[in-house]
C-alpha positions as CSV (number, residue, x, y, z in Angstrom):
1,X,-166.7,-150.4,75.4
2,X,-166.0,-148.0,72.9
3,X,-168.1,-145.4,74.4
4,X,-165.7,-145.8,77.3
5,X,-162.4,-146.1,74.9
6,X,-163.5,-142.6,73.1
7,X,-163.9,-141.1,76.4
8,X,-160.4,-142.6,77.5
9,X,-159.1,-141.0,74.1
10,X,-160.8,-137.8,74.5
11,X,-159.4,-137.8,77.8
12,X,-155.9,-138.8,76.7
13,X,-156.0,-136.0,74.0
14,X,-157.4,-133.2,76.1
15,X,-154.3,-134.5,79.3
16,X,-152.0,-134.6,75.9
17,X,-153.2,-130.6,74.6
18,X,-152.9,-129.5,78.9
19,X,-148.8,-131.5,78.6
20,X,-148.3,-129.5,75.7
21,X,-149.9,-126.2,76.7
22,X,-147.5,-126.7,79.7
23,X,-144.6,-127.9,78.3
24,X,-145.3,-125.0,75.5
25,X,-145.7,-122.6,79.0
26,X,-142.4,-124.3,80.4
27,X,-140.1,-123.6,77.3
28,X,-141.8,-120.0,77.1
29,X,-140.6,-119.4,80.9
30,X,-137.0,-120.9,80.2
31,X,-136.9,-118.5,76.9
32,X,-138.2,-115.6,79.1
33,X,-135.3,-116.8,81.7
34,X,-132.7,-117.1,79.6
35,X,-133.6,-113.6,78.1
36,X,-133.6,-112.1,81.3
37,X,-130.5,-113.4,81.9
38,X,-128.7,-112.2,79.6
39,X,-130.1,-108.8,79.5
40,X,-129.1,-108.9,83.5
41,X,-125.6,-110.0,82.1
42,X,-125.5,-107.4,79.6
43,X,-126.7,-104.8,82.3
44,X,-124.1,-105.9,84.4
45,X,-121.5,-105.6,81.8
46,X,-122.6,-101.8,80.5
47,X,-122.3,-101.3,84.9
48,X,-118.7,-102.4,84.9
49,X,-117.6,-101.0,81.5
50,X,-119.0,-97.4,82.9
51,X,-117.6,-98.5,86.4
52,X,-113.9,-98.4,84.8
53,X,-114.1,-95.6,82.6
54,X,-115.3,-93.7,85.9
55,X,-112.0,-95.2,88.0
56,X,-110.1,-94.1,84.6
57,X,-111.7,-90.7,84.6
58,X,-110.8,-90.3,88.5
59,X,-107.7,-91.7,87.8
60,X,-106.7,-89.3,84.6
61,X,-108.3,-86.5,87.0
62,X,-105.6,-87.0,89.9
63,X,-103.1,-87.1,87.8
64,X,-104.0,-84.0,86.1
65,X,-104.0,-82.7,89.8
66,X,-100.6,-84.3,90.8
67,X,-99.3,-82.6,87.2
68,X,-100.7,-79.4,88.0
69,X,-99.2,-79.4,91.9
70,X,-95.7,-80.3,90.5
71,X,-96.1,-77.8,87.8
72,X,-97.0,-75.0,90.4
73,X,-94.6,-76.1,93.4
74,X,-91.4,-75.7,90.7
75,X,-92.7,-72.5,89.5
76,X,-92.8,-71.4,93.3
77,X,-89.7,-72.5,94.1
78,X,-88.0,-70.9,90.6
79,X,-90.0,-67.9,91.9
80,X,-88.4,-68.5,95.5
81,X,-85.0,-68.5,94.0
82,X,-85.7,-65.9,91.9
83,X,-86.8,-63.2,94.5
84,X,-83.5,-64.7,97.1
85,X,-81.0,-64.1,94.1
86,X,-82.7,-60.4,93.8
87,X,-82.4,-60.0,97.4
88,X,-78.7,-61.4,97.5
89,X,-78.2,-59.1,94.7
90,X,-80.1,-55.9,96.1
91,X,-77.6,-56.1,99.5
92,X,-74.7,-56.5,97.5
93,X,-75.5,-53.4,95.6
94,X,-76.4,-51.5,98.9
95,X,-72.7,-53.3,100.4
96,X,-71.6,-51.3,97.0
97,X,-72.9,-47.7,97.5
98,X,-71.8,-48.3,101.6
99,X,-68.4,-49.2,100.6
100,X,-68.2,-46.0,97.9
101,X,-70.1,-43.7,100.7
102,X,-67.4,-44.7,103.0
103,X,-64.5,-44.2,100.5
104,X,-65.7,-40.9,99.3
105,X,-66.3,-39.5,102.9
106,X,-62.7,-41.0,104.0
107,X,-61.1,-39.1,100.7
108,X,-63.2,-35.8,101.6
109,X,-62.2,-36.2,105.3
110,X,-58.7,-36.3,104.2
111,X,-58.6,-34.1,101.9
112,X,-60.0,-31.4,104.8
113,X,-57.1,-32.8,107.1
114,X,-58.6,-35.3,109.4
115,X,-58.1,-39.0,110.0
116,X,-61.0,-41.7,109.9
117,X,-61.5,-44.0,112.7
118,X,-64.3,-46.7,112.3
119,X,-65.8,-47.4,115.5
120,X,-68.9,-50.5,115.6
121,X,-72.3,-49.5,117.5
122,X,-74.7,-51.6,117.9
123,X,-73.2,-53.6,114.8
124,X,-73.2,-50.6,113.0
125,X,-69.7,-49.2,111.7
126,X,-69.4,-45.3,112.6
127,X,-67.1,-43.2,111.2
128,X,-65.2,-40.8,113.7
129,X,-63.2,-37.2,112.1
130,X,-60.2,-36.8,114.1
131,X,-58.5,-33.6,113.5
132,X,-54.9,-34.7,112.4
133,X,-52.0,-33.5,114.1
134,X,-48.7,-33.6,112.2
């Protein structure tokens, strides 16, 4: 019998190294697991984290933009208001030289003896000499 109760124990042994090569095996594949896990996690992470400063970069970008668009659409309407006041004051200052044109020929016209009547053609004022006649 103890031939057979050393090949039970041999046997027991040798199933007892195989339980703990696997359990050994087991806890190695749980560790390996757990590590991929976490560097998955951590990959993940380092995704989101470069995920928002890319929505923050896009988002400082088009404000930049809307910034910029402001920036340029008051300078084009200062510029706008700018070039109307020149023009308002460009056709005053041509209303001007008319006006003194018009008072300088009426004095010369006068002067020679003749009266000024103002006559409107095709919205345009026309002076007329008529000899005077006292």
């Amino acid at each position: 019998m103890s031939g057979r109760k050393d090949y039970n124990t041999e046997y027991n042994r040798q199933l007892q190294k195989q339980l703990e090569e696997a359990e050994r095996k087991r806890l190695a594949a749980i560790e390996e697991a757990r590590r991929l896990e976490q560097q998955r996690l951590a990959e993940e992470r380092r995704l989101a984290a470069l995920a928002e400063a890319e929505r923050l970069q896009k988002q400082k970008l088009m404000a930049n933009a809307e910034e910029e668009r402001l920036k340029l659409l008051a300078l084009a309407n200062k510029q706008i208001k700018e070039a109307e006041a020149e023009k308002e004051q460009l056709e005053q200052e041509r209303l001007n030289f008319i006006s003194q044109q018009k008072t300088a020929i009426i004095a010369k016209a006068k002067a020679e003896g003749y009266d000024v009547l103002e006559k409107v053609v095709n919205n345009r004022v026309k002076l007329v000499l008529v000899r005077a006649s006292y």
